[in-house]
MMTF fields as JSON, N, C-alpha, C and O atoms, coordinates in Angstrom:
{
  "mmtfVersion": "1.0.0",
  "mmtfProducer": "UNKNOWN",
  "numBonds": 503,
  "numAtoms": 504,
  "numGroups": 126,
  "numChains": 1,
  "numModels": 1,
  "chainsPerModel": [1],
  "groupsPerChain": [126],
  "chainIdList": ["A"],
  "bondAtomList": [4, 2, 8, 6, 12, 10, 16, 14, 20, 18, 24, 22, 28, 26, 32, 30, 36, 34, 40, 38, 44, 42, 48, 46, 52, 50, 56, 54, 60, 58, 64, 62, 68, 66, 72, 70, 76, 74, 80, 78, 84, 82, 88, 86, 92, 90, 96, 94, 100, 98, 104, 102, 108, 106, 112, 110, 116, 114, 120, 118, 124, 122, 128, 126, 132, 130, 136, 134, 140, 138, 144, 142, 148, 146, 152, 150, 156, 154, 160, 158, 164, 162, 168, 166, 172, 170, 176, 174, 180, 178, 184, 182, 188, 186, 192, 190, 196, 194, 200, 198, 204, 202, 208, 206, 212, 210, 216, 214, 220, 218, 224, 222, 228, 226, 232, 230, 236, 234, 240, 238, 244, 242, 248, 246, 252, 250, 256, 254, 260, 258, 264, 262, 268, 266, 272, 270, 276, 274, 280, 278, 284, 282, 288, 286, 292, 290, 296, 294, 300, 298, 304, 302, 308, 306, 312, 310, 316, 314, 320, 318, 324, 322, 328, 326, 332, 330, 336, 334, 340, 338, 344, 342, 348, 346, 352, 350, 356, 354, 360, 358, 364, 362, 368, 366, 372, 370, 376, 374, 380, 378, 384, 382, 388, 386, 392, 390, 396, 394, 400, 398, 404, 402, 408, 406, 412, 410, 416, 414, 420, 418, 424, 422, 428, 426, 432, 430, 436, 434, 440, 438, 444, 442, 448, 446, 452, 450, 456, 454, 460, 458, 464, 462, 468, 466, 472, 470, 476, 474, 480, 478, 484, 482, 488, 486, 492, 490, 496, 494, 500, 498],
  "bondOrderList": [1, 1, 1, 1, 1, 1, 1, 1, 1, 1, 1, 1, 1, 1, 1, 1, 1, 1, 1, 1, 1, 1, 1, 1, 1, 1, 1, 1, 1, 1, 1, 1, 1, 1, 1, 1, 1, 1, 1, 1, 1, 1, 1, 1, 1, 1, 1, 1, 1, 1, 1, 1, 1, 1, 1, 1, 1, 1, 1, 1, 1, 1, 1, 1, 1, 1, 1, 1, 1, 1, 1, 1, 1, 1, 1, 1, 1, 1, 1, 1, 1, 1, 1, 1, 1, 1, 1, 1, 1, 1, 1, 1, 1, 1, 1, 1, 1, 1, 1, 1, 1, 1, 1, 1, 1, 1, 1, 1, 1, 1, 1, 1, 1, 1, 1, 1, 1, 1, 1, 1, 1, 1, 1, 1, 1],
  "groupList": [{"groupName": "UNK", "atomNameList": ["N", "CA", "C", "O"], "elementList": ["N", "C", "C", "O"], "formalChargeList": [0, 0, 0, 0], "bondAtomList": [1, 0, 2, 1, 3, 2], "bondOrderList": [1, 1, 2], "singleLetterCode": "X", "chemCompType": "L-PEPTIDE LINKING"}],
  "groupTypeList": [0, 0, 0, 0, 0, 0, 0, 0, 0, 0, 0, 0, 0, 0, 0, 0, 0, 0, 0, 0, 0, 0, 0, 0, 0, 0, 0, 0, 0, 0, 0, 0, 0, 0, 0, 0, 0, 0, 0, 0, 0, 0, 0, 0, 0, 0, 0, 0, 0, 0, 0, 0, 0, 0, 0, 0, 0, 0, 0, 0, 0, 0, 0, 0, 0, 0, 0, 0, 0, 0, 0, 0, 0, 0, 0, 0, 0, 0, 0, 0, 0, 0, 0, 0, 0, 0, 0, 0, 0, 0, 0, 0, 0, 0, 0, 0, 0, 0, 0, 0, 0, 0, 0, 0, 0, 0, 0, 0, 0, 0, 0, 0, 0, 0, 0, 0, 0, 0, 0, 0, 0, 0, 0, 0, 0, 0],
  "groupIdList": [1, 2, 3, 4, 5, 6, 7, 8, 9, 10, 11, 12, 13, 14, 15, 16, 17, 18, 19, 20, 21, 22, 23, 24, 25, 26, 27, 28, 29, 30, 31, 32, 33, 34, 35, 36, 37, 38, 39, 40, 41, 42, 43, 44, 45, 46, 47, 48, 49, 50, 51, 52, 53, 54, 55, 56, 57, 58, 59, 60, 61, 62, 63, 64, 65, 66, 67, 68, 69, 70, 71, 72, 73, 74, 75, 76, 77, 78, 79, 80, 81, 82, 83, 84, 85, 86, 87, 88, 89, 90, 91, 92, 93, 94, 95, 96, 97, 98, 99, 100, 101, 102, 103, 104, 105, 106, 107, 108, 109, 110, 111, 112, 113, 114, 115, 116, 117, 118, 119, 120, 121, 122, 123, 124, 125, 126],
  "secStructList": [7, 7, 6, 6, 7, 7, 3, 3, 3, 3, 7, 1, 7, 2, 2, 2, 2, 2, 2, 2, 2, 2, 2, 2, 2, 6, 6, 6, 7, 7, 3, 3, 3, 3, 1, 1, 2, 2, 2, 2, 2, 2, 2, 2, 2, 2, 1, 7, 7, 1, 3, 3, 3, 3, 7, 1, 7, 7, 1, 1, 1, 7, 1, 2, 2, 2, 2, 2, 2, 2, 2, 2, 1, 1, 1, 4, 4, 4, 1, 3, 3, 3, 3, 3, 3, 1, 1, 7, 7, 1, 1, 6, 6, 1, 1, 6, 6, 7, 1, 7, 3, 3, 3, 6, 6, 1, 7, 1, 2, 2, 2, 2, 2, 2, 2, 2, 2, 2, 2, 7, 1, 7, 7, 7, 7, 7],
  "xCoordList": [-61.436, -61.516, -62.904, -63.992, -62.497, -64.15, -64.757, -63.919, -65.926, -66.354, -65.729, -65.613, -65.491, -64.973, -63.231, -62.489, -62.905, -61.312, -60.896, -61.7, -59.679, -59.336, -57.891, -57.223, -57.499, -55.949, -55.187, -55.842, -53.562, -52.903, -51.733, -50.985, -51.7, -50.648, -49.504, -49.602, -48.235, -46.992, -45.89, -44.988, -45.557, -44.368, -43.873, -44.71, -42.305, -42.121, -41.876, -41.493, -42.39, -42.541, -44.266, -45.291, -43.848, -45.37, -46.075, -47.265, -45.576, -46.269, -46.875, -47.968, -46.113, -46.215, -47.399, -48.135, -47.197, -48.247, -49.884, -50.956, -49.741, -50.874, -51.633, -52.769, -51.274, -51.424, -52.092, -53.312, -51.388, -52.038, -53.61, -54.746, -53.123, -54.681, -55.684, -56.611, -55.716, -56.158, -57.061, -58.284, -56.196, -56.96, -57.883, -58.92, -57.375, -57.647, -59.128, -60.048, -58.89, -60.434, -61.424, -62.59, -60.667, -61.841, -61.898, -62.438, -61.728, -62.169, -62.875, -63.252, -63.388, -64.331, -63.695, -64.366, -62.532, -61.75, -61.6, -61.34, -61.825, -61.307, -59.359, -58.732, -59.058, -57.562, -57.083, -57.878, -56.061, -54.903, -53.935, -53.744, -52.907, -51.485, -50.714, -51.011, -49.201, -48.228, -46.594, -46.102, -46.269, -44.728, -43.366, -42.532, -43.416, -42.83, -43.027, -44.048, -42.21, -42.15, -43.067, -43.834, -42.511, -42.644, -43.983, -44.483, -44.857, -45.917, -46.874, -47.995, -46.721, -47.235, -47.852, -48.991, -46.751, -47.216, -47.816, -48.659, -48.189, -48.587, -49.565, -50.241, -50.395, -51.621, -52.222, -53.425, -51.241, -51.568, -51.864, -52.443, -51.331, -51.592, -52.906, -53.686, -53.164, -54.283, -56.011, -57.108, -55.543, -56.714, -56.426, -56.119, -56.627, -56.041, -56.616, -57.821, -55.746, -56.271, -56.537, -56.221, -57.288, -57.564, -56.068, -55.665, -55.666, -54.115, -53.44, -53.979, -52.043, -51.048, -50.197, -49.498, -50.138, -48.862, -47.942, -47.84, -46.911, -45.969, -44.457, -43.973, -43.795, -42.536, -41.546, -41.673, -40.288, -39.284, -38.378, -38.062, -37.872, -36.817, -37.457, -38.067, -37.191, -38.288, -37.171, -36.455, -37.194, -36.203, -36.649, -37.042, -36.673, -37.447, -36.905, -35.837, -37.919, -38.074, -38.229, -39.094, -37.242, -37.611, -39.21, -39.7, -39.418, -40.755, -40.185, -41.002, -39.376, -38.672, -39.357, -40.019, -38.77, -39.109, -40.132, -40.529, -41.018, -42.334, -43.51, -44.545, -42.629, -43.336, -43.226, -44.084, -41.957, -41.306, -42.157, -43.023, -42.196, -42.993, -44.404, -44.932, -45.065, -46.663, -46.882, -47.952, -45.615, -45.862, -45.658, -46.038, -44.915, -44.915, -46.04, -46.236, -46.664, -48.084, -49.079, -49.347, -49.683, -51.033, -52.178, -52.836, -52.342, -53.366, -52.561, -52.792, -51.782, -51.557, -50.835, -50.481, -50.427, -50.167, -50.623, -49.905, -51.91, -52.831, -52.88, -53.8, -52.088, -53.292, -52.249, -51.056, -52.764, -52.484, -51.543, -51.955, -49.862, -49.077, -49.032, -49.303, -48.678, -47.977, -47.197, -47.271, -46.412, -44.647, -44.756, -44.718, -44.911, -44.661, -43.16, -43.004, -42.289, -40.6, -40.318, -40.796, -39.201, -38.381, -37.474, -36.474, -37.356, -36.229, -37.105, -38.25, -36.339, -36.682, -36.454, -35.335, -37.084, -37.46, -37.163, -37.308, -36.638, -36.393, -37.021, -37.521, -37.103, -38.141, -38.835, -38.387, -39.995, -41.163, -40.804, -41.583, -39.509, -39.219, -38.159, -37.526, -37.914, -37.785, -38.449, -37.987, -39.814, -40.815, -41.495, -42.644, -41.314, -41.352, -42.344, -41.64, -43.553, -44.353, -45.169, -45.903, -45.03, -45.956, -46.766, -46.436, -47.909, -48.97, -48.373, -48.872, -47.595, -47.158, -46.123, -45.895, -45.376, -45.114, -45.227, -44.934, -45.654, -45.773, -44.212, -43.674, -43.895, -43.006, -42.877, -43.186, -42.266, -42.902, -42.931, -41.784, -43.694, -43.597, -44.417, -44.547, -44.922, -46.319, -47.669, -47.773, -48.34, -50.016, -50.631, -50.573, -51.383, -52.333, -53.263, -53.581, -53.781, -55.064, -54.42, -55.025, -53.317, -52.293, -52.069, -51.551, -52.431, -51.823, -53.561, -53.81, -54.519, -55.699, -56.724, -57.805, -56.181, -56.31, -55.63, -56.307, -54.173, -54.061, -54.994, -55.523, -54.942, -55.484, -56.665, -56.875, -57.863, -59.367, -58.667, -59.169, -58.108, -57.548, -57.241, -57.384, -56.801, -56.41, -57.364, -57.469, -58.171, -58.764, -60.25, -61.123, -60.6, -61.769, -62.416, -61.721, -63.617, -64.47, -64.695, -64.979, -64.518, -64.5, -66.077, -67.168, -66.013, -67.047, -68.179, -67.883, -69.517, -70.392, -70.756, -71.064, -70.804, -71.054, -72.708, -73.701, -72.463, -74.213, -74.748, -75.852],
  "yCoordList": [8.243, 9.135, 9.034, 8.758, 9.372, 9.351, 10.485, 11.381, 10.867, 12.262, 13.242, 12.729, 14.266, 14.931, 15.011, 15.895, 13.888, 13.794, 14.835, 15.175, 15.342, 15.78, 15.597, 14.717, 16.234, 15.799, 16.936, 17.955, 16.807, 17.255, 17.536, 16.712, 19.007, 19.044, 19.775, 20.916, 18.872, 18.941, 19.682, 18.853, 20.66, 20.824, 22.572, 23.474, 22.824, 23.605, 25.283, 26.414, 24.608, 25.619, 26.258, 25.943, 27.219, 28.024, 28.248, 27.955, 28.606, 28.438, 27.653, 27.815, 26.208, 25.098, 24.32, 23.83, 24.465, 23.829, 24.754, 24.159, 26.395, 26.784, 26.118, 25.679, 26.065, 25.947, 24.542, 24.567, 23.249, 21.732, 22.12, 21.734, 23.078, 23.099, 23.29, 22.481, 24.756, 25.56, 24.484, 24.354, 23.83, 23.095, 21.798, 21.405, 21.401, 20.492, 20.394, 19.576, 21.561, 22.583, 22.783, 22.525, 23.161, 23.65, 22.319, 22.642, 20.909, 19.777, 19.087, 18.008, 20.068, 19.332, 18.461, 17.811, 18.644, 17.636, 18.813, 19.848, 18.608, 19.94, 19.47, 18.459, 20.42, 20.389, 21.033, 21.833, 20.852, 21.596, 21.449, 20.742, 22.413, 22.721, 22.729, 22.806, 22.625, 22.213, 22.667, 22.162, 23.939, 24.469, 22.93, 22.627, 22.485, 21.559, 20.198, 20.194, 19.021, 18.676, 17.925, 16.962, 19.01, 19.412, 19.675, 19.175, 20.64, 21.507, 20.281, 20.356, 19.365, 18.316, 17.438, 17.2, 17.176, 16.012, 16.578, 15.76, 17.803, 18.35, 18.378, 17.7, 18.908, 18.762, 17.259, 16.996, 16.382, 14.846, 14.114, 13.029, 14.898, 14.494, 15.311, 14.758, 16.542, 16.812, 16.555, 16.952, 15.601, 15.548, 14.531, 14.859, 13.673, 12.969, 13.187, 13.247, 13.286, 13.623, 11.967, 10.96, 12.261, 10.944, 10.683, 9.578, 11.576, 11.408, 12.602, 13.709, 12.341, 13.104, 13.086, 12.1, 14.532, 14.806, 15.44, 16.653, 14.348, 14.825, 15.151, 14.282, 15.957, 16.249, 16.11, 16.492, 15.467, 14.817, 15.598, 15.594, 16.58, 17.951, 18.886, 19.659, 18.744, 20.237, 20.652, 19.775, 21.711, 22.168, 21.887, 20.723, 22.21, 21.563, 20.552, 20.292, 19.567, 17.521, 17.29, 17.794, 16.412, 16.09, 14.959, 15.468, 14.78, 13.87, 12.375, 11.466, 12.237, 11.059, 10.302, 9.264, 11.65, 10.983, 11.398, 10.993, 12.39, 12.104, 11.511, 11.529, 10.709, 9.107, 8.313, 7.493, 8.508, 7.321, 7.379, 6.504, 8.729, 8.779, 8.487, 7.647, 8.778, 8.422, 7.068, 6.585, 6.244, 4.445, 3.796, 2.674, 4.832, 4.372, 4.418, 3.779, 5.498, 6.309, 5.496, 5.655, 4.504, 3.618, 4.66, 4.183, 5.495, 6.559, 6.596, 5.582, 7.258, 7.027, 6.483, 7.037, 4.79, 4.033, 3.943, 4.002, 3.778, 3.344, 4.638, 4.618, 5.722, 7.043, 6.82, 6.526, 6.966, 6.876, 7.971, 9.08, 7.756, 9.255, 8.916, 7.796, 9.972, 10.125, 11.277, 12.483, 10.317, 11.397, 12.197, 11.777, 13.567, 14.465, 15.269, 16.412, 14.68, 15.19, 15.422, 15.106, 16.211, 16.246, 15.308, 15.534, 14.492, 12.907, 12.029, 12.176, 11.298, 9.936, 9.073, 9.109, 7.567, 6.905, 6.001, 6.411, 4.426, 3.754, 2.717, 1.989, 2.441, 0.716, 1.463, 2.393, 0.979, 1.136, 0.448, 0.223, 0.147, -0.417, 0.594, 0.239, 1.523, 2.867, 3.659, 4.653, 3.437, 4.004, 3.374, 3.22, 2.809, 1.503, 2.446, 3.378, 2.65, 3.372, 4.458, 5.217, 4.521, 5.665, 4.725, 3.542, 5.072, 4.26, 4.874, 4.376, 5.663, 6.207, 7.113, 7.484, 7.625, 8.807, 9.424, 8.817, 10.704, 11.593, 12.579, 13.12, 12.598, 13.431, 14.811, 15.128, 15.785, 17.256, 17.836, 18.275, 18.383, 19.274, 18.298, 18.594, 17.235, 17.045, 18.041, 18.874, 17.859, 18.644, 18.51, 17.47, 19.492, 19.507, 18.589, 17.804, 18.652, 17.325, 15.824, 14.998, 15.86, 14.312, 13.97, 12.871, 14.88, 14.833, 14.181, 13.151, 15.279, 14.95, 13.793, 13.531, 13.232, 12.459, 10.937, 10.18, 11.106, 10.316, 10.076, 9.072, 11.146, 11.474, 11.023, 10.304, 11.159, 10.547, 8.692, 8.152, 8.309, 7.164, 6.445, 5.284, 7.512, 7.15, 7.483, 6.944, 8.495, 9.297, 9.107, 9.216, 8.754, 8.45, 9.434, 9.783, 10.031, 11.004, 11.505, 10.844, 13.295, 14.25, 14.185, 14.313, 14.039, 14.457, 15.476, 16.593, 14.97, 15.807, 16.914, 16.583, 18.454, 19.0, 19.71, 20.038, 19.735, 20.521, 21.956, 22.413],
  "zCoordList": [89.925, 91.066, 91.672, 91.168, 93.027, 93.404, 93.774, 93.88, 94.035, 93.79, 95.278, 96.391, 95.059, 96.112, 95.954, 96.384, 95.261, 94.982, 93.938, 93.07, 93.997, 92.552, 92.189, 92.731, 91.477, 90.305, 91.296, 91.518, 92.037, 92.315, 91.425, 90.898, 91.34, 89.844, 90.569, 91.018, 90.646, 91.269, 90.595, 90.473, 90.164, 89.232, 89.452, 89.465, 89.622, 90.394, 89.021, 89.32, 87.242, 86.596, 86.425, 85.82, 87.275, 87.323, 85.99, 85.867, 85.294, 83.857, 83.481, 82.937, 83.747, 83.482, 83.353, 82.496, 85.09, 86.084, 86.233, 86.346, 86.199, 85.857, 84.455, 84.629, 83.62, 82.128, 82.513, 82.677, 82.684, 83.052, 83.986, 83.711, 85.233, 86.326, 85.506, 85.526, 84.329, 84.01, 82.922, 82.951, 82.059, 81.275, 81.713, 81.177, 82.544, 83.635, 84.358, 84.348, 84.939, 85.439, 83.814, 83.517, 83.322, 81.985, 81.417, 80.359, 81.312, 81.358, 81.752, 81.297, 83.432, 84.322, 85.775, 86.576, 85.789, 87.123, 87.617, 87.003, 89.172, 90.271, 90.475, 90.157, 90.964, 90.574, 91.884, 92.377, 92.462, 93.292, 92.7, 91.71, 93.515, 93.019, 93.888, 95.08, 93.268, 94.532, 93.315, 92.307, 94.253, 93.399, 93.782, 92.929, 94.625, 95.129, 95.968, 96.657, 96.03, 96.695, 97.856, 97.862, 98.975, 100.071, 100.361, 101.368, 99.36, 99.575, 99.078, 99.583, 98.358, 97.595, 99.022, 99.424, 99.426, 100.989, 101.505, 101.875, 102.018, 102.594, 102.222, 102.996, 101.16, 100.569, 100.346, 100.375, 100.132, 100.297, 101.382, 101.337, 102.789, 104.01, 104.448, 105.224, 104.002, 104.377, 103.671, 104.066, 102.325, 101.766, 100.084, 98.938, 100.536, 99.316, 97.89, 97.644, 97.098, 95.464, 95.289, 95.924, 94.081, 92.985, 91.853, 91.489, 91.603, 90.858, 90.794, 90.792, 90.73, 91.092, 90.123, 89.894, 89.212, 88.15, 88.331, 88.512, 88.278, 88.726, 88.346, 87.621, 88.592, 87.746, 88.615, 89.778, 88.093, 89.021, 89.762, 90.951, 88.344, 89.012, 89.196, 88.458, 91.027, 91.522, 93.028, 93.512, 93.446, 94.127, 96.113, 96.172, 96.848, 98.099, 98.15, 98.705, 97.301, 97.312, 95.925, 95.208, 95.553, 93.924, 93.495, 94.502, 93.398, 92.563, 92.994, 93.137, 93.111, 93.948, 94.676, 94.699, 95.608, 97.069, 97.409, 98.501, 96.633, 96.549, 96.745, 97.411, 95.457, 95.322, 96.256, 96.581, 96.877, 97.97, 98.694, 98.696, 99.789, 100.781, 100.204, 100.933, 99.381, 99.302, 99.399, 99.77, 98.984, 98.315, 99.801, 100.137, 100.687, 102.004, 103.207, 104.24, 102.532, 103.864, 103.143, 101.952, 104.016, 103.852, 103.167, 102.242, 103.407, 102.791, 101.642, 100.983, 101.147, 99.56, 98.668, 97.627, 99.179, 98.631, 97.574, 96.576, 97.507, 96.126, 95.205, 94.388, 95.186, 94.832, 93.334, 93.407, 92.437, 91.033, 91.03, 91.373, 90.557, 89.965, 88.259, 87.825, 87.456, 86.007, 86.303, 86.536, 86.182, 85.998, 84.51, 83.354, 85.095, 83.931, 83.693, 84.122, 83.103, 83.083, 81.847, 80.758, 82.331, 80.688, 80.966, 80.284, 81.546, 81.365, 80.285, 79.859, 80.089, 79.663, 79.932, 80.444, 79.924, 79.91, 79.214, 78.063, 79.193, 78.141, 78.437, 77.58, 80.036, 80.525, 81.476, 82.148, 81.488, 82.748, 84.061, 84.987, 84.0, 85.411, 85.874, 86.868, 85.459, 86.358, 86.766, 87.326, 86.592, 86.653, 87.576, 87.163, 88.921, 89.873, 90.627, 91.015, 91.0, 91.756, 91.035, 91.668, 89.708, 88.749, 88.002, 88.089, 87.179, 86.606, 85.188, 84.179, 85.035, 83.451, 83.516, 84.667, 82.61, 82.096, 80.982, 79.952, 80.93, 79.74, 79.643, 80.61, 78.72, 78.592, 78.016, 76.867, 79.172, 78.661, 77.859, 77.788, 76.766, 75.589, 74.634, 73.446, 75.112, 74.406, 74.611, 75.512, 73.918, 74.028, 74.944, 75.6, 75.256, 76.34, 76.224, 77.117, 75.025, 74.452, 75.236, 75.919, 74.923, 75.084, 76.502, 76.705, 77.759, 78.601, 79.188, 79.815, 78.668, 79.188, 78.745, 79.273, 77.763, 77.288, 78.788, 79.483, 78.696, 79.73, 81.157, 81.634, 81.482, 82.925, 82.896, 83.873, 81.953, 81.528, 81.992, 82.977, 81.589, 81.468, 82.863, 83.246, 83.414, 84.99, 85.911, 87.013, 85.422, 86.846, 86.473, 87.334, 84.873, 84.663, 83.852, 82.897, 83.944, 83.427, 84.61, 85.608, 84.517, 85.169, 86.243, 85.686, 87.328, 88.13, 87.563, 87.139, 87.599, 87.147, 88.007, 89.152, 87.666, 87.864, 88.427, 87.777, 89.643, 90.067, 89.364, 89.659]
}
């Protein structure tokens, strides 16, 4: 990520998705949020994140077409996603436009652990 960017956390269980920001932030990465979809592009069109977690079944716009539309808009073609679902997964070639998936009801450690991986070491703080 580059400085000024941060992690867009997509997923339409509020619990969920507070819990990922929350730890996320107390890691050192600045973070937005997005209950859906819909609200996701929107925040992606107005300001691009460094990576985007994302969960597939969400009500609005699924994580889909999400992806679709971002892999289509020249601005966030490149922007790193990890599909965070309770599906699975058996080949990474369903996974045609994500850099990973984690699957839900692993650890918080496990998730941030990925994201270091993708997004780097957290922006230093002033």
């Amino acid at each position: 990520m580059t400085p000024g960017q941060y992690i867009l956390v997509v997923d339409d269980d509020d619990d969920f998705r507070e819990a990922l920001a929350e730890a996320l932030s107390e890691g050192g990465y600045p973070v937005q949020q997005a209950p859906d979809g819909a609200a996701a592009l929107r925040r992606v069109a107005d300001e691009q994140p460094g990576l985007v977690l994302l969960d597939l079944k969400m009500p609005v716009m699924d994580g889909w077409t999400v992806m679709e539309r971002m892999r289509q808009d020249p601005r966030s073609a490149a922007t790193p996603i990890l599909i965070l679902s309770a599906y699975g997964f058996e080949w990474e070639s369903e996974l045609t436009g994500a850099q990973g998936f984690i699957p839900k009801g692993v650890k918080l450690d496990e998730i941030l652990e990925r994201v270091r991986k993708l997004a780097g070491p957290p922006p230093l703080r002033h």
